[in-house]
C-alpha positions, 0 to 999 in steps of 0.5 A, spaced: 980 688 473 981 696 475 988 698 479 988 698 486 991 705 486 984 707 486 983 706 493 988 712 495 986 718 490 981 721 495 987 723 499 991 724 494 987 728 490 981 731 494 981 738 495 977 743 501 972 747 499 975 754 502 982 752 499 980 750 493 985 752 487 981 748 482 974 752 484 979 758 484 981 757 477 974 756 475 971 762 478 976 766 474 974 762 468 967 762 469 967 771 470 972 771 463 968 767 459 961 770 462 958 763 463 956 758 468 961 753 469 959 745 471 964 740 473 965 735 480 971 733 483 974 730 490 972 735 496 974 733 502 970 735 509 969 733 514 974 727 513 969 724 510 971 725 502 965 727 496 964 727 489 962 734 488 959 738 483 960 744 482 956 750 478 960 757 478 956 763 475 960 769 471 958 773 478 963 768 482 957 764 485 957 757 487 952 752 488 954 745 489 951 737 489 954 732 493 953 725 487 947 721 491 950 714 488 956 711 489 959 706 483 959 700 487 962 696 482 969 700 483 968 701 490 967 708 490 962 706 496 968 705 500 971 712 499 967 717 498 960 719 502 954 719 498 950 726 498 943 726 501 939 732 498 938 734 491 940 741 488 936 745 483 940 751 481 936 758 478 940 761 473 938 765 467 931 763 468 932 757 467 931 751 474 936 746 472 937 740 476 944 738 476 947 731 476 953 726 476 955 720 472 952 714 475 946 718 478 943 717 472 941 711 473 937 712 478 929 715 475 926 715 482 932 721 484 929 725 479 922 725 479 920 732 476 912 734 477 908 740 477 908 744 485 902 748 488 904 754 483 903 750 476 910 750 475 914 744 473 920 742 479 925 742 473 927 744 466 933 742 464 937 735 467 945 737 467 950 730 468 956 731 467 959 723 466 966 718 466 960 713 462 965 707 459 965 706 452 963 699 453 957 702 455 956 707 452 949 705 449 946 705 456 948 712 456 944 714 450 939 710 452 938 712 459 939 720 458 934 720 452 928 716 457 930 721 463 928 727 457 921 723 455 919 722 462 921 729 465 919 732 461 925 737 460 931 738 457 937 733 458 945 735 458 949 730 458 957 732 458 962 724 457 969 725 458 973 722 453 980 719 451 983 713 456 984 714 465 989 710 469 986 703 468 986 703 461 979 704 461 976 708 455 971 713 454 968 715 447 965 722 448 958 721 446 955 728 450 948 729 448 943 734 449 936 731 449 928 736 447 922 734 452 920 730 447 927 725 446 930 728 439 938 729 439 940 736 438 946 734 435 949 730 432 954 725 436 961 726 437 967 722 440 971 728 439 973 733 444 970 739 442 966 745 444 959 744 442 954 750 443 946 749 443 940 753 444 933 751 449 927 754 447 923 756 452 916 756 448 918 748 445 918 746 452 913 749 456 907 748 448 909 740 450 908 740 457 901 744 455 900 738 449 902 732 453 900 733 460 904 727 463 908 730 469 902 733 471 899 727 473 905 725 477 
């Protein structure tokens, strides 16, 4: 069962873009630590409530993704608004696909392919997640094979300890090669873990095993 108290936090917590002190506070850390910063949170507009990503670069720039599927097992359906367009974000180089939770497992919203310029639509899918420890192997699993089949680099960033309903979260984050290979071992500790992609591995993989391509 899970604490009906759900039902009131969108107006309890919900913030509006322009007078954000969440996203101020990111701002400020993203220009301290000279990094991008992912991370989503309630966003009221509209009267309508959001389940907003947010991507804060070092420079104060902020790109944003409104979660596409609601979890309908704990009436987030009822709540908050599904976002209806996905966004991909330049940064560094880099054409990263950002995502939240539940979206994950949804393939057909992510579909990558190669455009008219030959190039792939994306390189790196960014989940950020609240992914229960009683499904945690989907989690895994899931993350894994949208590597395999995009052909791209997969970020997945899990909570962890115990929320308001008692439910646990184990951590589990995981960043995945082109090829489905873990670049870390797991962990369901809170830590900062540092990973660096390679540019080359992806784009020699791609050539070699020209799946997309045939999207």
């Amino acid at each position: 069962m899970f604490n009906t108290s759900f039902s009131i936090k969108p107006k309890k917590l919900a913030e509006e873009m322009n007078h954000s002190k969440s996203i101020e506070w990111l701002k400020k850390k993203a220009k301290q630590i000279k990094a991008a910063i992912y991370t989503s949170l309630i966003i009221k507009e509209n009267n309508s409530f959001f389940n907003r990503g947010v991507f804060i670069t070092p420079n104060e720039q902020i790109h944003f993704y409104d979660k596409r599927k609601c979890f309908s097992l704990v009436k987030e359906d009822l709540f908050f608004q599904a976002g209806k367009k996905e966004t991909i974000v330049n940064y560094l180089g880099w054409n990263i696909n950002l995502q939240i939770c539940y979206d994950l497992r949804f393939p057909i919203n992510v579909l990558n392919y190669i455009d008219k310029n030959k190039q792939a639509k994306y390189d790196v899918l960014l989940y950020v997640a609240n992914w229960p420890e009683k499904r945690i192997e989907h989690w895994k699993k899931l993350l894994i094979a949208r590597a395999i089949e995009n052909q791209c680099f997969v970020i997945g960033v899990n909570r962890t300890g115990i929320d308001g309903n008692q439910i646990n979260y184990c951590g589990n984050s995981m960043a995945i090669d082109a090829n489905g290979e873990e670049m870390f071992p797991l962990s369901s500790k809170e830590k900062v873990i540092i990973v660096t992609l390679k540019r080359n591995n992806l784009e020699e993989l791609r050539k070699n095993l020209p799946f997309i391509k045939d999207q």
